[in-house]
C-alpha positions in Angstrom: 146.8 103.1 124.5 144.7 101.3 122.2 143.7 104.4 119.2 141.3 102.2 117.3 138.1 104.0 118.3 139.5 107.7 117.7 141.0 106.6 114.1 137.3 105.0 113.7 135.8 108.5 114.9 138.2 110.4 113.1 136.9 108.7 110.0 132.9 109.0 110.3 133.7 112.8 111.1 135.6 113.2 107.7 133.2 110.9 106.0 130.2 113.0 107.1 132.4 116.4 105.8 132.7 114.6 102.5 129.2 114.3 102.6 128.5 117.7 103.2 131.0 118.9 100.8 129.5 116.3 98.0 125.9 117.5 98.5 127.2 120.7 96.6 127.3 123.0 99.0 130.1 123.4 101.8 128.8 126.1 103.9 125.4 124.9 104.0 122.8 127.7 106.3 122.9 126.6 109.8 120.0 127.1 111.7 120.7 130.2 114.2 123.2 130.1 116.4 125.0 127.0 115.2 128.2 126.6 112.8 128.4 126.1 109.2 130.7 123.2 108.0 133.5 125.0 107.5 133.3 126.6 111.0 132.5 123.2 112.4 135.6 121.8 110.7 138.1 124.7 111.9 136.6 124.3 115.6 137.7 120.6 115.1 141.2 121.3 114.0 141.6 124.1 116.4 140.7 121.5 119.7 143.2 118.8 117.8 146.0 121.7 117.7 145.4 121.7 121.5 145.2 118.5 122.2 148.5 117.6 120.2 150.0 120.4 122.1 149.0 118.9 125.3 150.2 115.8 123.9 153.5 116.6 122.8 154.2 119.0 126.1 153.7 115.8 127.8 155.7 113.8 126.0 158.9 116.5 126.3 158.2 116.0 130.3 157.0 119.2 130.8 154.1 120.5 132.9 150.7 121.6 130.6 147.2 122.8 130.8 144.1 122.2 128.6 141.9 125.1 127.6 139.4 124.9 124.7 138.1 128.3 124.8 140.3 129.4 122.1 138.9 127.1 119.5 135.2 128.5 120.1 136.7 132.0 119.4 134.7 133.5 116.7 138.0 135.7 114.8 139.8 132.2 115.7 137.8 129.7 113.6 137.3 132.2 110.5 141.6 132.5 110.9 141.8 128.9 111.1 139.3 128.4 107.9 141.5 131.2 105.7 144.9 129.6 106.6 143.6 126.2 105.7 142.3 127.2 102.4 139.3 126.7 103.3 137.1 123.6 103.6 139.0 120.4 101.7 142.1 122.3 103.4 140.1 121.8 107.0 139.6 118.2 106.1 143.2 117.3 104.9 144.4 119.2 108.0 142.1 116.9 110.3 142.8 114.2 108.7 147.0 114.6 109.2 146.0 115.7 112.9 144.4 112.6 113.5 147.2 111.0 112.5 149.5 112.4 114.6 147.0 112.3 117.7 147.0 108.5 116.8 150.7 107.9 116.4 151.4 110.1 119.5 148.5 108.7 121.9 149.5 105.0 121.0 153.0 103.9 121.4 154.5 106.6 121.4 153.3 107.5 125.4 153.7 105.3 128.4 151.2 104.7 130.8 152.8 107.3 132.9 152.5 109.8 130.5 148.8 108.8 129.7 147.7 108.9 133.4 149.7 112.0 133.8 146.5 115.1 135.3 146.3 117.9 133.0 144.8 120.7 134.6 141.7 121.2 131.8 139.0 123.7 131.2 136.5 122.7 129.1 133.2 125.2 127.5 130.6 124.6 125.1 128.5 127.1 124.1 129.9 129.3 127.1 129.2 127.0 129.5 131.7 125.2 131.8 131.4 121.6 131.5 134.8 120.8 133.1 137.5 122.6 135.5 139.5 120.3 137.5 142.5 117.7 136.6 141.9 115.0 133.8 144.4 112.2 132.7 146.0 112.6 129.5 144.6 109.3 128.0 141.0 110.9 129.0 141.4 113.9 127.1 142.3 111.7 123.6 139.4 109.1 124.6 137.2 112.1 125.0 137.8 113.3 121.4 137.2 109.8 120.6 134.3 109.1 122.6 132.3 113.0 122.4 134.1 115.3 120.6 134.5 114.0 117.1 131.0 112.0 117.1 129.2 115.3 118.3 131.2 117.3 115.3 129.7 114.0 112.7 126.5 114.3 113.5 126.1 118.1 113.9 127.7 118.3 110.3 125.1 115.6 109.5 122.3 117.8 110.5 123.2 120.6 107.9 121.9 118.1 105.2 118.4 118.5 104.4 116.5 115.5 104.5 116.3 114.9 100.7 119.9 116.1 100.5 120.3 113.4 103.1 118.8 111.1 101.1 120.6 111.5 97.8 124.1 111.5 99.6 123.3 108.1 101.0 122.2 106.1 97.9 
C-alpha cells in the first residue's frame, strides 16, 4: 500500500497545529460545541491509537474490530491531553503515530492483510456514519483521505482571520 497521501495528510495536519500553536495561543475559544486544539489534537491521537491497534491485531493474524467512540469521549480526550503533556506533547505523539501507521500500512502488510473486513463502527458528533465490515487498507486511506484533512482545517478555523493572516506571511 502506497502511504504517500497519509504521510502528506499527516503533515498539513501538524503544520496547521504549528500554526495554531505559533499564533500564540494553543487552546484558542472554539465556537460552541466544537474542540479546542488541544482537544482536537488528543481526538487525533486517540483514533491513531485505534487504528494502529487495528493494525497491528491484523498483522499478529488475529481477529479485530474498529470502534471510534472512545476517542470522542469527553474524560478520554482531557486524559489523553494530560498524559501527553499537553499540546507540543499531542503533536510529537501524532507525529511518531504517523510514523508507525505509515511503516505498518506500507510494506509491512500484504494485500491479504489490507483487504482483510474489520467489523467498524464509526460516530461523529453522535451520529452513526458507519456499522458494517470495511477493509483494513480503507480504514488507513480513510484517515488519509477524511479524517486527518477534516482535523487541518477544523484547527484552521480556530484562527481568526487577521491571526490567519499574520501566520501565513
Amino acid at each position: 500500500m502506497d502511504t504517500a497521501s497519509l504521510r502528506d495528510a499527516y503533515r498539513v495536519l501538524l503544520d496547521a497545529a504549528a500554526t495554531v500553536a505559533d499564533a500564540g495561543d494553543t487552546t484558542p475559544a472554539p465556537p460552541a460545541g466544537e474542540w479546542n486544539a488541544d482537544q482536537i489534537l488528543a481526538h487525533v491521537s486517540l483514533v491513531n491509537a485505534i487504528t494502529i491497534a487495528a493494525v497491528s491485531t491484523v498483522a499478529s493474524g488475529a481477529h479485530t474490530t474498529y470502534d471510534n467512540r472512545i476517542a470522542s469521549d469527553t474524560w478520554t480526550i482531557e486524559h489523553a491531553i494530560t498524559l501527553a503533556g499537553g499540546n507540543a506533547g499531542l503533536r510529537d505523539r501524532i507525529r511518531l503515530q504517523g510514523e508507525a501507521l505509515c511503516a505498518l500500512g506500507g510494506p509491512t502488510l500484504s494485500e491479504a492483510e489490507l483487504d482483510t473486513l474489520v467489523p467498524t463502527r464509526l460516530l461523529s458528533n453522535d451520529t452513526l456514519l458507519l456499522d458494517q465490515p470495511v477493509p483494513l487498507r480503507d480504514l488507513i486511506s480513510g484517515l488519509a483521505d477524511v479524517e486527518l484533512p477534516g482535523h487541518a482545517q477544523q484547527l484552521l478555523a480556530l484562527l481568526t482571520e487577521g491571526t490567519m493572516a499574520e501566520a501565513t506571511t
